[in-house]
C-alpha positions as CSV (number, residue, x, y, z in Angstrom):
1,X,99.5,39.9,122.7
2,X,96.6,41.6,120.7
3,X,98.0,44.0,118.3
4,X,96.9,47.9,119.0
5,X,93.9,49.0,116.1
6,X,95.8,51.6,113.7
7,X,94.2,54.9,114.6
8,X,92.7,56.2,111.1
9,X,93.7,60.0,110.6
10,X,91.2,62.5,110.5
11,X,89.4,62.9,107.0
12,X,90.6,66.7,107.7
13,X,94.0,65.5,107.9
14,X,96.2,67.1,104.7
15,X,99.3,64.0,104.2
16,X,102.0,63.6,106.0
17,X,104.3,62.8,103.4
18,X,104.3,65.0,100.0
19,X,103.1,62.3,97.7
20,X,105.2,61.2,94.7
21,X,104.9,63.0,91.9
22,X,106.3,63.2,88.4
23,X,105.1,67.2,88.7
24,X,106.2,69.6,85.6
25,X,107.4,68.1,82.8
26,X,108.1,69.4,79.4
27,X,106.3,66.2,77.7
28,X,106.3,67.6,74.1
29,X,110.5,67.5,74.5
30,X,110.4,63.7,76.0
31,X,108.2,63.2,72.5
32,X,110.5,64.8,70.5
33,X,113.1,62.8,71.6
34,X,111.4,59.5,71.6
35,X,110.7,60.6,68.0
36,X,114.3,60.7,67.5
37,X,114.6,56.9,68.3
38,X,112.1,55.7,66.2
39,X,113.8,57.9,62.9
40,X,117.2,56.4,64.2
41,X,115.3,53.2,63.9
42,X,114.3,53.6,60.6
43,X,110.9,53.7,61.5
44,X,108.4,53.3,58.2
45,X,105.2,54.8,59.8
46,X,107.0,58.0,61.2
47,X,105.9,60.3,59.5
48,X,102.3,59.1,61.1
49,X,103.5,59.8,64.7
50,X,101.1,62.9,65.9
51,X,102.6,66.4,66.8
52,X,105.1,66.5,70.3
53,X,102.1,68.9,71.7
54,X,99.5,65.9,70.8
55,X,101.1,63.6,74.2
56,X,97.5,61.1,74.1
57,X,97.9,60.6,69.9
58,X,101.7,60.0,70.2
59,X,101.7,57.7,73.4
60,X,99.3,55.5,71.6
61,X,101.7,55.6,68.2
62,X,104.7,54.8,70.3
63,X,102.7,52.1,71.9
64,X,101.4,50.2,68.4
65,X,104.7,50.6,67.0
66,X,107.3,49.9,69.8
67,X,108.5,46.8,67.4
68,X,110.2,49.5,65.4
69,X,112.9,49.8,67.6
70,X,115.4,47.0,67.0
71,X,117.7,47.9,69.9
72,X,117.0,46.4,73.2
73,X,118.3,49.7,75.2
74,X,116.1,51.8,73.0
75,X,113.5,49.5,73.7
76,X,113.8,50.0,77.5
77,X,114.6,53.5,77.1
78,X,111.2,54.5,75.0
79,X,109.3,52.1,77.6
80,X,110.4,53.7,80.2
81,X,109.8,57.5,78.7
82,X,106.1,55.8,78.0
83,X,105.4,54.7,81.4
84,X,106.8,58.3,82.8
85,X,104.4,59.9,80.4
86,X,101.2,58.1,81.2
87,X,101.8,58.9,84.5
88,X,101.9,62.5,83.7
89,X,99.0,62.4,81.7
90,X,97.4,60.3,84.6
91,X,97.9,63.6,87.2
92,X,97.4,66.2,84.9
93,X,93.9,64.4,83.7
94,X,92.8,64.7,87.4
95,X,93.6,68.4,87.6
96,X,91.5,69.0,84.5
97,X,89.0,66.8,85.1
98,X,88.1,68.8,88.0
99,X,88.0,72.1,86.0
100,X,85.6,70.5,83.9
101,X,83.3,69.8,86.6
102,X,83.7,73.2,87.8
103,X,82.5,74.3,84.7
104,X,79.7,72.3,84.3
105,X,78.7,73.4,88.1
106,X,79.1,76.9,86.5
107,X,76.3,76.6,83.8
108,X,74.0,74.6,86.5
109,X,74.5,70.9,86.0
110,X,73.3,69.2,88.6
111,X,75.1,66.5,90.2
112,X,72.8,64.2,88.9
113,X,73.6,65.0,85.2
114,X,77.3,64.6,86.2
115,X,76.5,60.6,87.2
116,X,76.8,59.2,84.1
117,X,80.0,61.2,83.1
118,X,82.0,60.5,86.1
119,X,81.0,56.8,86.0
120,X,79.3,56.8,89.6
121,X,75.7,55.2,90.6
122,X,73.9,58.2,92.5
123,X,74.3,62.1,92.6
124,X,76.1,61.9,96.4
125,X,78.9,59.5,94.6
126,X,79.5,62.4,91.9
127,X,79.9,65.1,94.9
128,X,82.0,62.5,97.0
129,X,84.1,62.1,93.9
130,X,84.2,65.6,92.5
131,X,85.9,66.3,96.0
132,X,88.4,64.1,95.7
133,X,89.6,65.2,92.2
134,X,89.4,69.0,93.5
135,X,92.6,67.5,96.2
136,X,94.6,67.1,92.8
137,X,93.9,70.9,92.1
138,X,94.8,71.7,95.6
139,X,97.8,69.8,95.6
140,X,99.2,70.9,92.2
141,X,102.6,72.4,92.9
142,X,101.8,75.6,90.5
143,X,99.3,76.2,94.0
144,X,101.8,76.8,96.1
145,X,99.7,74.3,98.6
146,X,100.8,71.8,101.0
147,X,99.3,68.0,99.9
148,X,95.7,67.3,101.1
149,X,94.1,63.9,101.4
150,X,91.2,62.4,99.1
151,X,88.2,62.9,101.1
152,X,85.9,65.3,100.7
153,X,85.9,66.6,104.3
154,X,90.1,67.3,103.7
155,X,89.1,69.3,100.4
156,X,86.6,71.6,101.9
157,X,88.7,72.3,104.5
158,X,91.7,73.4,102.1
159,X,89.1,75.3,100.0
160,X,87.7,77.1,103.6
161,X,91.5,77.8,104.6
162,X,91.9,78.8,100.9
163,X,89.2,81.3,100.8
164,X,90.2,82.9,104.5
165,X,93.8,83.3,102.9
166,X,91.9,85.1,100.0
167,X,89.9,87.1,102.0
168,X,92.8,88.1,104.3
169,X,94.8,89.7,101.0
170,X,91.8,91.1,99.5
171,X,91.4,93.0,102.8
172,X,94.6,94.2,103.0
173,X,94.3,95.2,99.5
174,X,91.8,97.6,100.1
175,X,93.7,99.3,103.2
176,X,96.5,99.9,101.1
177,X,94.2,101.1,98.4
178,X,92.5,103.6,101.2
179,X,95.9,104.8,102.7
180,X,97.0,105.3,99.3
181,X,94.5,107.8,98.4
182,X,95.3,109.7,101.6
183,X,99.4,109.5,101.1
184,X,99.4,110.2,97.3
185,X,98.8,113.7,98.0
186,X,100.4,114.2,100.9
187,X,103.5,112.5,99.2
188,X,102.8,115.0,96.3
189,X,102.9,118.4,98.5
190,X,106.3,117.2,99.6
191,X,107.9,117.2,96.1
192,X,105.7,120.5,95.2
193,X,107.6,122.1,98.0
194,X,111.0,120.2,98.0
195,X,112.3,123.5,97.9
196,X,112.3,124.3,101.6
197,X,112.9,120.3,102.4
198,X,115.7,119.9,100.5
199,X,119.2,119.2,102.9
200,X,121.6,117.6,100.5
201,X,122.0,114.4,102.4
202,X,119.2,111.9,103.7
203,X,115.7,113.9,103.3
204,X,117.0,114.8,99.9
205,X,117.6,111.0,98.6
206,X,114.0,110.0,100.0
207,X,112.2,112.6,98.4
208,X,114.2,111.4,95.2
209,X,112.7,107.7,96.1
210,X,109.0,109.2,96.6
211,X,109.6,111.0,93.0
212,X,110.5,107.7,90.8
213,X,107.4,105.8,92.5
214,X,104.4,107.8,93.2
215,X,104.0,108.9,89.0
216,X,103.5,104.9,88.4
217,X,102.0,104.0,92.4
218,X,100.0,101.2,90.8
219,X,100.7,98.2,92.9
220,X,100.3,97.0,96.6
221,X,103.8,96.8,96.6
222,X,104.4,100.2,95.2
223,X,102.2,101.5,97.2
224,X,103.9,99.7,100.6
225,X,107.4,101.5,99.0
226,X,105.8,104.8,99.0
227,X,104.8,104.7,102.7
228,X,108.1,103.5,103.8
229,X,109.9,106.1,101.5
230,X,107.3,109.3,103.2
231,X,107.9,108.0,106.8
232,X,111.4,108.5,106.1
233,X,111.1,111.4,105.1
234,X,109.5,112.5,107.9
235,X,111.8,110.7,110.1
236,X,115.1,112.2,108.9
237,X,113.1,115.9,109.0
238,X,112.3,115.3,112.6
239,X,116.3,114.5,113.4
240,X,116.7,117.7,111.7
241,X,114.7,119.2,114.3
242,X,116.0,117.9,117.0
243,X,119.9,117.5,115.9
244,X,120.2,121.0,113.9
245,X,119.3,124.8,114.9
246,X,117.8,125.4,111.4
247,X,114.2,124.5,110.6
248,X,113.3,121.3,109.0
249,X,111.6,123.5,106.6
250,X,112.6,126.9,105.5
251,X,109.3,127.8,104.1
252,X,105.6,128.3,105.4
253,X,104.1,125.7,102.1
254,X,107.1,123.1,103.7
255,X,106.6,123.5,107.2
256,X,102.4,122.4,106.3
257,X,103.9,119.9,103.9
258,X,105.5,118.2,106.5
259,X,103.1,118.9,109.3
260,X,100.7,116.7,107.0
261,X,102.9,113.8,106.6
262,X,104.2,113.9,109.6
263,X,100.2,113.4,110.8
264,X,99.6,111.0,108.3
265,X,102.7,109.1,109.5
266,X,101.2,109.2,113.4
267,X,98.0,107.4,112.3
């Protein structure tokens, strides 16, 4: 029986599978502590041993000097912590490799000048692979990103889905910004005029909330707190209304305060 042809997945396709990673990793501590072994060792050249920080300089010292270690478990032990931290180095070099060329698009080299330094024959190679580094970026857990395949075609469409999600937030950024600066001072003739809003009980505790966040209203989230806390307010003054025979507000200044939140709230 012929055996069915494997359909190949779509060069748009992001992985199935989260790919194995060694991810974060504090790599100056797993150093420091393979620095430890070689001391306990009795280890002559020590002292030579680069910096924890300088991970490249100290994997190749623990490399040339792995004899040091007399004790077969430390052996294994400092082998393995090598082989863990090349791999490391081996994912983090794609992620910065890819800044680099970033930064060398950035100033207006061509992918021609890149050729030589990403150790490809013709300019299309260096896009092709530039792509496929950029997947690393994308992938990198401090992203927040699902995993995307290494073709160029998958990595533009992360970057496009990228940029919509960016363009989505910035949007709504602004509308918050532009109700902000209509709710600010609506928010503010509230507390000028309290006064006649005050009840003791509900409309009192969320003019209290609207008075600790408009002074410092900064933030997108601040800014989302102040609308809830003004609708509120106008909710609880409209049970008033309906529930009590007194006026929501005992004074002409209140009564337009909350005629213009209540509008501002029916937008």
């Amino acid at each position: 029986m012929a055996r069915l042809a494997r359909k190949s997945a779509a060069p748009t396709k992001p992985l199935l599978k989260p790919p194995v990673r060694i991810g974060s990793l504090d790599a100056a501590a797993v150093i420091s502590e393979l620095r430890q072994l070689h001391e306990d060792a009795e280890d002559e050249n020590v002292d030579r041993m680069p910096a924890d920080e300088e991970l490249f300089g100290a994997l190749l010292y623990l490399e040339a000097n792995a004899g040091a270690l007399k004790n077969e478990e430390a052996r294994r032990k400092a082998a393995v912590a090598r082989v863990r931290l090349w791999q490391y180095l081996r994912e983090r070099a794609d992620i910065h490799q890819a800044k680099a060329i970033e930064d060398a698009r950035a100033t207006n080299a061509e992918w021609a000048d890149l050729v030589p330094a990403l150790a490809v024959n013709t300019p299309s190679a260096a896009y092709n692979k530039a792509k496929r580094l950029r997947a690393a970026v994308l992938t990198d857990p401090s992203h927040g990103d699902r995993p995307v395949r290494r073709t160029p075609e998958a990595v533009l469409e992360a970057e496009r889905q990228a940029a919509a999600r960016a363009a989505a937030e910035h949007r709504a950024e602004k509308e918050a910004a532009r109700r902000h600066t209509l709710l600010a001072p609506v928010a503010q003739r509230l507390l000028e005029h309290r006064a006649g809003l005050d009840d003791d009980g509900e409309v009192t505790f969320w003019l209290d909330q609207i008075e600790a966040v408009l002074p410092t209203c900064r933030t997108a989230t601040q800014m989302v707190s102040l609308k809830t806390y003004v609708e509120a307010t106008v909710r609880e003054l409209r049970k008033i209304e309906r529930t009590s025979p007194r006026s929501a507000a005992t004074t002409a200044d209140a009564q337009r305060a909350y005629a213009a939140a209540a509008a501002l709230v029916n937008r």
